[in-house]
KELO-118633 format. One record per residue: residue number from 1; x, y, z of N, C-alpha, C in turn. Coordinates in Angstrom, 2 decimals, always signed. Atoms other than C-alpha are relative to their C-alpha. Layout:
# KELO-118633
   torlo       nxx       nyy       nzz      caxx      cayy      cazz       cxx       cyy       czz
     NUM         X         Y         Z         X         Y         Z         X         Y         Z
...
This chain:
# KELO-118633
   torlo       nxx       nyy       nzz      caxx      cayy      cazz       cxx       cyy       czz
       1     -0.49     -0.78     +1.14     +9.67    +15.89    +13.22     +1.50     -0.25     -0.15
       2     -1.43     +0.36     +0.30    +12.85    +15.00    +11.59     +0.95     +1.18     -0.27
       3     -1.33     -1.20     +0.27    +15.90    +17.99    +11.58     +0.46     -0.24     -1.21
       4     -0.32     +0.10     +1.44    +16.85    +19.19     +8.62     +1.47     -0.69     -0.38
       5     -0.79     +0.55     -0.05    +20.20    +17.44     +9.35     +0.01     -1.52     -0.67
       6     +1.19     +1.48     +0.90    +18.11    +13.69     +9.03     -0.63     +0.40     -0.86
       7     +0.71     -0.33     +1.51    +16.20    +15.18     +6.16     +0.64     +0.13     -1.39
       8     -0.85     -0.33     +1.32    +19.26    +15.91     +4.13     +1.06     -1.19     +0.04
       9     -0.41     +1.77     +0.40    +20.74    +12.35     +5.08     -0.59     -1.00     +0.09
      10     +1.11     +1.20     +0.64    +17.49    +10.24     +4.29     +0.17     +0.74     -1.13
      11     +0.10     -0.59     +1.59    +17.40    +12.45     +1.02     +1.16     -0.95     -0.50
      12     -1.29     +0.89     +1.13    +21.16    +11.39     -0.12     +0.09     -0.86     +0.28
      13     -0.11     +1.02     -0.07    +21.01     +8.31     +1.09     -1.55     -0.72     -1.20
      14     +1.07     +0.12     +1.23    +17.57     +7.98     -1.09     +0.51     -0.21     -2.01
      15     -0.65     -0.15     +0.81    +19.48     +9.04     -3.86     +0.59     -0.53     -0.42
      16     -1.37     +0.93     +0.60    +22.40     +7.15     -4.09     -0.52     -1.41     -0.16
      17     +0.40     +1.17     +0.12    +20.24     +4.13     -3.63     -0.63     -0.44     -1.53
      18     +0.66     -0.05     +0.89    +17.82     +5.37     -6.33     +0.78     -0.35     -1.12
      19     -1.26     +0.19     +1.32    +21.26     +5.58     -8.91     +0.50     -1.03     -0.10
      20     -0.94     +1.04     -0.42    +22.96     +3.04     -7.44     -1.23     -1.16     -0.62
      21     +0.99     +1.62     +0.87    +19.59     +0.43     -8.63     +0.30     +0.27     -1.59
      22     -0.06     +0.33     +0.97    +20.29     +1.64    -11.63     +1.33     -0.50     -1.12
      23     -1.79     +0.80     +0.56    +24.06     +1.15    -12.40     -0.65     -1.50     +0.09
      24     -0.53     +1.44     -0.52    +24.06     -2.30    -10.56     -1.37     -1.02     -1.37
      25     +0.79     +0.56     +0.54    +20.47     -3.08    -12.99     +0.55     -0.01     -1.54
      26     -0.60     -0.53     +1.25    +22.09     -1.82    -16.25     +1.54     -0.75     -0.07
      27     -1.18     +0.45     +0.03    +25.75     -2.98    -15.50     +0.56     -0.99     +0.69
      28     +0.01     +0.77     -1.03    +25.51     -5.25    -12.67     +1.18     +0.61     +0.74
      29     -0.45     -0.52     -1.16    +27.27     -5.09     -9.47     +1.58     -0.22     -0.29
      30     -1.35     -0.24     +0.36    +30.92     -6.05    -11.06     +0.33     +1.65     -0.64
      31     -0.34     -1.10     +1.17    +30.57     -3.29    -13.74     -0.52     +1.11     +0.70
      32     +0.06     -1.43     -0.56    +29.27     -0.36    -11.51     +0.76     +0.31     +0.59
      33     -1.59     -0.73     -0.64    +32.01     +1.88    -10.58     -1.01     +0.72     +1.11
      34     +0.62     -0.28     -0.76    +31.37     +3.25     -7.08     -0.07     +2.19     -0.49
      35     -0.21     -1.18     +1.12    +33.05     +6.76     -8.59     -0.94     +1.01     -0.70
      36     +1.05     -0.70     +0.91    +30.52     +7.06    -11.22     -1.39     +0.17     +0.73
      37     +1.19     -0.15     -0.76    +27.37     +6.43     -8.90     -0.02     +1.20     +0.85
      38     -0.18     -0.94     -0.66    +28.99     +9.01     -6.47     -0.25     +1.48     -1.17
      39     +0.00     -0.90     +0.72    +29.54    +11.42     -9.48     -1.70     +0.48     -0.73
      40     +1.65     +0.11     +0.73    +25.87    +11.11    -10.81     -1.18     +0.45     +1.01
      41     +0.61     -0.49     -1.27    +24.59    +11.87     -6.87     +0.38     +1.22     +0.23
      42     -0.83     -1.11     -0.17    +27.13    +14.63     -6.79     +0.41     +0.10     +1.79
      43     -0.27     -0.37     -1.35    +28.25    +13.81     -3.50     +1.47     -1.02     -0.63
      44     -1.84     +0.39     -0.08    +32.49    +12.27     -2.90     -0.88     -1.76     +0.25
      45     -0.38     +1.68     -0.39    +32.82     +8.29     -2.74     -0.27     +0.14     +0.99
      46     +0.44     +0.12     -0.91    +33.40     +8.85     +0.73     -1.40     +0.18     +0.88
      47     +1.12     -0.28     -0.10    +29.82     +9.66     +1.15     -0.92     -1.71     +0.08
      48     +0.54     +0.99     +0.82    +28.94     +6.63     -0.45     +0.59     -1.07     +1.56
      49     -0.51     +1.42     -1.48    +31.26     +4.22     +2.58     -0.64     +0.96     +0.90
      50     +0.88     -0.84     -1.19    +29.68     +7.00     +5.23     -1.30     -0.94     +0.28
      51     +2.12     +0.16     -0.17    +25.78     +5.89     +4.58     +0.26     -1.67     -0.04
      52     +0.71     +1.43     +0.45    +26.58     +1.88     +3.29     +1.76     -0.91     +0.60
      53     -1.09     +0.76     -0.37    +30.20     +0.89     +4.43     +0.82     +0.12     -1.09
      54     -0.37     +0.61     +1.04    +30.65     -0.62     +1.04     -0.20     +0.14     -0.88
      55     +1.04     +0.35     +1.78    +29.96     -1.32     -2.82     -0.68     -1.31     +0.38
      56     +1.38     +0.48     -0.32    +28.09     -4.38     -1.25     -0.78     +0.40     +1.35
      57     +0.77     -0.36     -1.18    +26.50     -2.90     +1.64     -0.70     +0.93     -0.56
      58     +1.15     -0.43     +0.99    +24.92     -0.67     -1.15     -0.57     -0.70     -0.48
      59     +1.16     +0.79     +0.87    +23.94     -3.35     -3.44     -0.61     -0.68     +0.55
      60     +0.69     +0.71     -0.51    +22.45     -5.07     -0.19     -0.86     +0.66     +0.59
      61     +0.81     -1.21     -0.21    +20.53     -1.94     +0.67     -1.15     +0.12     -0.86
      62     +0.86     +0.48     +0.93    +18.99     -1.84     -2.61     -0.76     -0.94     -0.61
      63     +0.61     +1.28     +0.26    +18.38     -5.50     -3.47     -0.99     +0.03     +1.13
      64     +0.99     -0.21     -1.09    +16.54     -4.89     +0.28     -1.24     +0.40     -0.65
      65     +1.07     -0.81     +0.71    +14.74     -2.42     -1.26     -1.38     +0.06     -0.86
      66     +0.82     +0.50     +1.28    +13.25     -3.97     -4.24     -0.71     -1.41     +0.50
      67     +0.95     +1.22     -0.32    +12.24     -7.12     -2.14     -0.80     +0.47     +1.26
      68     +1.15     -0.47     -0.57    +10.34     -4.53     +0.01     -1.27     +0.39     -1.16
      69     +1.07     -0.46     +0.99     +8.35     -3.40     -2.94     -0.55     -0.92     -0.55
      70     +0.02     +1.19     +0.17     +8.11     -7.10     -3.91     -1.23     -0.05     +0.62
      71     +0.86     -0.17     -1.12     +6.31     -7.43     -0.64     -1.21     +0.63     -0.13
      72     +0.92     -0.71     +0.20     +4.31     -4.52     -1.07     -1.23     +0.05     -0.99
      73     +0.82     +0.20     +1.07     +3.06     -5.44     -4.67     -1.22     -1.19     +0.11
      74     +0.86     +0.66     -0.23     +1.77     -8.53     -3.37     -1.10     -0.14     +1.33
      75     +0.83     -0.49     -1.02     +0.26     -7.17     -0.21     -1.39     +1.02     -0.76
      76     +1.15     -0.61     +0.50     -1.76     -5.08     -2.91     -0.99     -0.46     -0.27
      77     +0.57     +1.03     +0.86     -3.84     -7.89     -4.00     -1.39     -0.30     +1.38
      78     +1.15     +0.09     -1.35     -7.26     -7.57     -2.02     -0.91     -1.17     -0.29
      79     +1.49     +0.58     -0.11    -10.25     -9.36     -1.61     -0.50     -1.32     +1.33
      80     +0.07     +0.24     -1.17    -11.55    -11.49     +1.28     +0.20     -1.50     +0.15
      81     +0.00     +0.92     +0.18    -10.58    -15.18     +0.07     +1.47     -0.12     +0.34
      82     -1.41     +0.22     -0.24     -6.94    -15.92     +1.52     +0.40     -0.78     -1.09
      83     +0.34     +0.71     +1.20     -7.00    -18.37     -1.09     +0.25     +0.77     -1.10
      84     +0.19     -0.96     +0.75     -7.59    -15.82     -3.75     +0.86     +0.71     -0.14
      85     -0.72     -1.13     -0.03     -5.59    -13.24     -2.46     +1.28     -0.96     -0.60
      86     -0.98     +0.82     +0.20     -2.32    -15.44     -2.58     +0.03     -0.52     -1.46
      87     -0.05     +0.43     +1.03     -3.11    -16.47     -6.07     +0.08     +1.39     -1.23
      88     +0.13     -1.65     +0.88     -4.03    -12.83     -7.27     +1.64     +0.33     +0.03
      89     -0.90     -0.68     -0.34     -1.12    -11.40     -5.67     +1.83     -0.94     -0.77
      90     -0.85     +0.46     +0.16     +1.06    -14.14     -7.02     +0.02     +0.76     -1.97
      91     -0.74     -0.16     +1.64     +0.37    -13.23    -10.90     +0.35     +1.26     -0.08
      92     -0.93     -1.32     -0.01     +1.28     -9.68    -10.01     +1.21     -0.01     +0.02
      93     -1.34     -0.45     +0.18     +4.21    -10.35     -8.87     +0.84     -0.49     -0.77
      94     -0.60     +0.48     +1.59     +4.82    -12.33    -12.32     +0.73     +1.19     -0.67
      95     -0.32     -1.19     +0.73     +4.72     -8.77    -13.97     +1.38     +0.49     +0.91
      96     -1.04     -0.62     -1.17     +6.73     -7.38    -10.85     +1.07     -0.08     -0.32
      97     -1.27     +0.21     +0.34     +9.46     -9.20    -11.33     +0.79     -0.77     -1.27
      98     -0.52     -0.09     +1.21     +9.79     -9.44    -14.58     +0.83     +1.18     -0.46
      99     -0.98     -1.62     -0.26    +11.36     -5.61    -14.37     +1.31     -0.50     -0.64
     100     -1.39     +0.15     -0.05    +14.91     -5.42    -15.56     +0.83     +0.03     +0.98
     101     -0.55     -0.26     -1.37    +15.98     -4.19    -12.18     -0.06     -1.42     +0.74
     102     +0.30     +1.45     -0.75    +14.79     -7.44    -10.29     +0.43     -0.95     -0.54
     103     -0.45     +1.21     +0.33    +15.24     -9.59    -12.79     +1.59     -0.34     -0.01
     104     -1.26     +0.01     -0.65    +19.35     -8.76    -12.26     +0.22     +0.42     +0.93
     105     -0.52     -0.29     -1.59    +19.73     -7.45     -8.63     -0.72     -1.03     +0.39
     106     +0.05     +1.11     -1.14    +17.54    -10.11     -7.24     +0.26     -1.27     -0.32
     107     -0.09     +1.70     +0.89    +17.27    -13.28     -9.51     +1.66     -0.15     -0.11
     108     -1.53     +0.06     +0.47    +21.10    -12.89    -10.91     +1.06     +0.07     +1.21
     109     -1.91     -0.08     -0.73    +23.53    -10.99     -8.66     -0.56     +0.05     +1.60
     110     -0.07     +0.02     -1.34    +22.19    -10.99     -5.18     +0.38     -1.26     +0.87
     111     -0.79     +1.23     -0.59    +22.91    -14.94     -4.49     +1.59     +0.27     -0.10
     112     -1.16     -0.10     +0.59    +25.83    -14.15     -6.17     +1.22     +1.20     +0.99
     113     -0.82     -1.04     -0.09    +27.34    -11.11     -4.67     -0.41     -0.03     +1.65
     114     +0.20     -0.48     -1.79    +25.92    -10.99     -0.98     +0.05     -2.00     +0.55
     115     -0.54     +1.49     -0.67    +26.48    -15.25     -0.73     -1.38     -0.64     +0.30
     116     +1.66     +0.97     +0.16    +23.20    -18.31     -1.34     +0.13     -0.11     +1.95
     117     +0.66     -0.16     -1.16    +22.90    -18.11     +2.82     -0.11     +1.05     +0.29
     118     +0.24     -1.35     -0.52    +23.26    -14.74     +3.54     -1.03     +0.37     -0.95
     119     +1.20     -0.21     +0.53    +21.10    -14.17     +1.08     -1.58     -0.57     +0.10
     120     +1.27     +0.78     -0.88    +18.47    -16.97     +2.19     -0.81     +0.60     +1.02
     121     +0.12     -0.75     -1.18    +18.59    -15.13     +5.46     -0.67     +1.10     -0.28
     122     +0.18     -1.22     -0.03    +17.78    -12.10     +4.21     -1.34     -0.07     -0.75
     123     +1.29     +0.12     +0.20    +14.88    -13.28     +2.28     -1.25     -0.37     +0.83
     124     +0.53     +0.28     -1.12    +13.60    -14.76     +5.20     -1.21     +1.11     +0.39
     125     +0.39     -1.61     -0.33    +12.71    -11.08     +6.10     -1.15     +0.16     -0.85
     126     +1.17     -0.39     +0.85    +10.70    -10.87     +2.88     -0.68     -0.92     -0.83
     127     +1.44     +0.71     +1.17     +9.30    -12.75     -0.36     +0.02     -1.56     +1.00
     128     -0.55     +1.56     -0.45    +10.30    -16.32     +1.37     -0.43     -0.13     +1.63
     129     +0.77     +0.31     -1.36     +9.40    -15.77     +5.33     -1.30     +0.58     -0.96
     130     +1.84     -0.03     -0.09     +5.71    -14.32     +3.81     -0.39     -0.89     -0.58
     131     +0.32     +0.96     +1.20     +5.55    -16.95     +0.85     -0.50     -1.36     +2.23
     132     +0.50     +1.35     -1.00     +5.80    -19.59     +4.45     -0.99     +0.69     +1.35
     133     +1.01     -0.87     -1.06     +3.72    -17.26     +6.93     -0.77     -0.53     -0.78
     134     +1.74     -0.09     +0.44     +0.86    -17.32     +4.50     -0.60     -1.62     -0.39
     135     +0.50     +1.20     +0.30     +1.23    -21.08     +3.28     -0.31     -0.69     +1.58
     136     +0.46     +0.70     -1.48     +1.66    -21.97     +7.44     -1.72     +0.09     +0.00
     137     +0.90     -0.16     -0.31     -1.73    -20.45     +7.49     -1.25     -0.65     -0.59
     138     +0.68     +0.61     +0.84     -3.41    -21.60     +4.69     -0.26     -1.59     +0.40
     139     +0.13     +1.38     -0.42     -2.54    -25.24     +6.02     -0.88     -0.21     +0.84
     140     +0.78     -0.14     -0.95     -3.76    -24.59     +9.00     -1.54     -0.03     -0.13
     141     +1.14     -0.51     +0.66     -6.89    -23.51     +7.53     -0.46     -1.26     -0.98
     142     +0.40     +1.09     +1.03     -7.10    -26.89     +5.42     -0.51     +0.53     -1.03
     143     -0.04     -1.15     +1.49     -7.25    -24.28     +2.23     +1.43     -1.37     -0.64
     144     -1.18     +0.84     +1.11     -3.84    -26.63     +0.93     +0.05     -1.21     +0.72
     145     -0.34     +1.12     -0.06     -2.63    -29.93     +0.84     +1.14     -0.23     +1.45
     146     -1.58     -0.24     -0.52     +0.16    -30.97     +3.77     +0.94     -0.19     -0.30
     147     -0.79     -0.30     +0.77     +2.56    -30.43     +1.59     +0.84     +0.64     +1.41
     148     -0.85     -0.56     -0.44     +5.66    -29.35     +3.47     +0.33     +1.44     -0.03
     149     +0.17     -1.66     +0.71     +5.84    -25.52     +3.70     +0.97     +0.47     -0.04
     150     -0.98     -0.22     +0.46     +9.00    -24.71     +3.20     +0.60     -0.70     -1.58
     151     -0.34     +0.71     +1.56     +9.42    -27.40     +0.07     -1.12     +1.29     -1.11
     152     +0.82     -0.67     +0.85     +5.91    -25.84     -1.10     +0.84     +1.78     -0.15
     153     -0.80     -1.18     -0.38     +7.64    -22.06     -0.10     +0.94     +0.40     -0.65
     154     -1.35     -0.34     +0.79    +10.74    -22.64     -2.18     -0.23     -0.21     -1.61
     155     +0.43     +0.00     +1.08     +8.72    -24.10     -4.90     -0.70     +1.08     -0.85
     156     +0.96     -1.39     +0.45     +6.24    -21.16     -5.39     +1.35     +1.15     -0.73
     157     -0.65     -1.29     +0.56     +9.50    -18.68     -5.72     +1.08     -0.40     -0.77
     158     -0.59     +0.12     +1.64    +11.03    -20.84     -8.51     -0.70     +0.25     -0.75
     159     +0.86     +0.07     +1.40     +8.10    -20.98    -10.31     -0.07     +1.12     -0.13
     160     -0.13     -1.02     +0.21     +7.70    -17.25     -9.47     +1.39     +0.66     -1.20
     161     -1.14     -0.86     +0.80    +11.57    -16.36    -10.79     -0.03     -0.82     -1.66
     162     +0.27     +0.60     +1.73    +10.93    -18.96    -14.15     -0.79     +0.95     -0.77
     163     +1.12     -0.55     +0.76     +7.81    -17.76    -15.20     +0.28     +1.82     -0.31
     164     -0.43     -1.46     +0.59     +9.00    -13.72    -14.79     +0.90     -0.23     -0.71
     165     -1.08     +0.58     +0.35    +12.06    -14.86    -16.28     -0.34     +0.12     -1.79
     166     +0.02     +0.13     +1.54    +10.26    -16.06    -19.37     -1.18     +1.24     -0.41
     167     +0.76     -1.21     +0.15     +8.02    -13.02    -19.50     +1.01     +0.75     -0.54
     168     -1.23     -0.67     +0.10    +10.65    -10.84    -19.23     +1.05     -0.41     -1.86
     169     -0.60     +0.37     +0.44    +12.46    -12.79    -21.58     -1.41     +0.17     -1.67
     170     +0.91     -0.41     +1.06     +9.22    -12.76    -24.28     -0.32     +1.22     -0.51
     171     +0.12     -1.96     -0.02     +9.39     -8.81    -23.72     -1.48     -0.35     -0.40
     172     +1.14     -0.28     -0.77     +5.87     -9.27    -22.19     -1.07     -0.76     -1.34
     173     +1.50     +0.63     +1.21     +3.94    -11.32    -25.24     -0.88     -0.57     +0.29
     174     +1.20     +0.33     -1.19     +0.23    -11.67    -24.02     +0.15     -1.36     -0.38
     175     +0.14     +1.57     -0.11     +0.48    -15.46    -25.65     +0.57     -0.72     +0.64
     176     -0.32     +1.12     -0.88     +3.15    -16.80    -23.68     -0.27     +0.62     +1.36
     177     +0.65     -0.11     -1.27     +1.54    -14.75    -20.59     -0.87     -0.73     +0.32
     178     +1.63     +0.90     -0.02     -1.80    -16.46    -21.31     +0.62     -1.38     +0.67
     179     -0.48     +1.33     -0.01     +0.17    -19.80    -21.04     +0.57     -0.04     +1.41
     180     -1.00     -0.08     -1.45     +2.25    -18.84    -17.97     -1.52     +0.12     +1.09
     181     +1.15     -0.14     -1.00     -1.13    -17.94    -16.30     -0.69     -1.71     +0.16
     182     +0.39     +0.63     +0.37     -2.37    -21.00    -17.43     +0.36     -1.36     +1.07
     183     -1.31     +1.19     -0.91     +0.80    -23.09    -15.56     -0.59     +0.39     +0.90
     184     -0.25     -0.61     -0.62     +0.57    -21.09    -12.71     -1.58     -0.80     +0.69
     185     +1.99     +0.50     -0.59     -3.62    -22.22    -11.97     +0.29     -1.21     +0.14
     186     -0.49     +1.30     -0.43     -2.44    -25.46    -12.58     +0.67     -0.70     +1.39
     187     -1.00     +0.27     -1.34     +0.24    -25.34     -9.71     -1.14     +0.27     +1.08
     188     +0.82     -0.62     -1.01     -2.25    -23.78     -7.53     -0.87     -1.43     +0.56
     189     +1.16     +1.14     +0.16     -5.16    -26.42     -8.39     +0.64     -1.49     +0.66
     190     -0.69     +1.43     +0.12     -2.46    -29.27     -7.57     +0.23     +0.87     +1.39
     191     -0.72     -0.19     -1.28     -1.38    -27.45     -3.82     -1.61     +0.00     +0.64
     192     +2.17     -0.16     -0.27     -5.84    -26.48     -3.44     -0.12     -1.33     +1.13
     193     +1.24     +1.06     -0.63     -7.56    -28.93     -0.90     -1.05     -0.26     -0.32
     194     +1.48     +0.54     +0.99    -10.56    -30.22     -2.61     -1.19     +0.31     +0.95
     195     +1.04     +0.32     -1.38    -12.10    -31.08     +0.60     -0.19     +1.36     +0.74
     196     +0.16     -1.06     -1.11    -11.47    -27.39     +1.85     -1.99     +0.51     +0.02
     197     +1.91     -0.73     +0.31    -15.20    -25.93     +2.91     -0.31     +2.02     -0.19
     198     -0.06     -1.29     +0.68    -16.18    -22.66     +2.18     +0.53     +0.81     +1.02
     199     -0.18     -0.54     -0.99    -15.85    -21.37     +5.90     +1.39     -0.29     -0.09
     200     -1.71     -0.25     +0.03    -11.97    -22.08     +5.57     +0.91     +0.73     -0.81
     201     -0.74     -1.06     +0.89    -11.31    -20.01     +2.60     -0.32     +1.44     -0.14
     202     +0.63     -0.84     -0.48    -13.01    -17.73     +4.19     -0.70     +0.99     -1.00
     203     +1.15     -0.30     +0.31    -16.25    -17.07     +2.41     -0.79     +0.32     +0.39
C-alpha cells in the first residue's frame, strides 16, 4: 500500500506530465513555457525541477510515456499467428500514431530535443528493441526472409512514421487509408517467407 505521501506525488507528477503532453503537442517543446505548465497544475516551477530536473527531463518523461502506450497498442493485437499479430498490430499503430501528440513529441521533437542517439537508446527500450525482438523471432521461426533485423527493424518504423504521417496529414481519409493499407501488405508480402510451413507461423 502506497502512503498518502507517494499517492499525492504519483498524482502531481501524473499531472504535470498529463499538461505538460499537451503544451509540448500543441506548442512544441521550444514554445512551452515551464511557468505556464506549472500554473495550469497549480503547483510552483520548482515542483516541476523537484519530480523531472528539467524542461527536458519532462519532455523525456512524456515522450517515454507515449512510446509506452505505443507498445501497449500494439501488444493489443491478438490472435495466435505471430505472423498475423505483427501485421495486425502494425496497422494499429498506423492510427496510433497518427495522433497529434505523437506525431510532434515523437516523430518531430524528440530526435530533436533529447539528441538522434540518446534518443535511439531510448527507443531501444520500446517501439525499436520490440520491432527487433519480434523480427529476431520471426526469423528464427523461418516466418521472414534473412533480411537483416535491424535494417528490416529500422525499415518497418519509417514506413510506420510515413504512412501515420500521411494519415495524419489526410485528416484520416478512408481512400488514402485504403491505399496505405494496401502499401503496407505489400511490404509485409516482400519480408513473408513463401517457403514458411504452417507449423512455423504457428497454426
Amino acid at each position: 500500500m502506497k502512503s498518502r505521501r507517494e499517492t499525492n506525488i504519483a498524482e502531481t507528477r501524473a499531472a504535470l506530465m498529463r499538461i505538460a503532453r499537451r503544451h509540448f503537442a500543441r506548442e512544441g517543446y521550444s514554445g512551452a513555457e515551464i511557468a505556464r505548465i506549472a500554473a495550469e497544475a497549480r503547483v510552483t516551477t520548482g515542483a516541476i525541477y523537484h519530480h523531472f530536473s528539467s524542461k527536458k527531463g519532462l519532455f523525456q518523461a512524456v515522450a517515454e510515456e507515449l512510446e509506452e502506450e505505443i507498445l501497449e497498442a500494439a501488444a493489443a493485437a491478438g490472435g495466435d499467428d505471430p505472423w498475423g499479430r505483427l501485421q495486425a498490430g502494425f496497422e494499429k499503430l498506423i492510427d496510433v500514431c497518427a495522433a497529434p501528440d505523437v506525431q510532434r513529441i515523437i516523430f518531430v521533437e524528440a530526435p530533436q530535443v533529447i539528441g538522434p542517439d540518446a534518443w535511439r537508446k531510448i527507443e531501444l527500450r520500446y517501439a525499436f528493441g520490440a520491432m527487433r525482438k519480434v523480427l529476431a523471432a520471426l526469423g528464427d521461426a523461418g516466418i521472414t526472409r534473412p533480411y537483416p533485423v535491424d535494417l528490416v527493424a529500422r525499415l518497418l518504423l519509417a514506413l510506420l512514421r510515413e504512412t501515420a504521417t500521411e494519415v495524419a496529414r489526410s485528416k484520416n481519409n478512408p481512400a488514402v487509408r485504403a491505399q496505405i493499407t494496401e502499401l503496407v501488405a505489400g511490404v509485409f508480402g516482400v519480408l513473408s517467407n513463401p517457403t514458411a510451413t504452417a507449423r512455423g507461423r504457428g497454426e
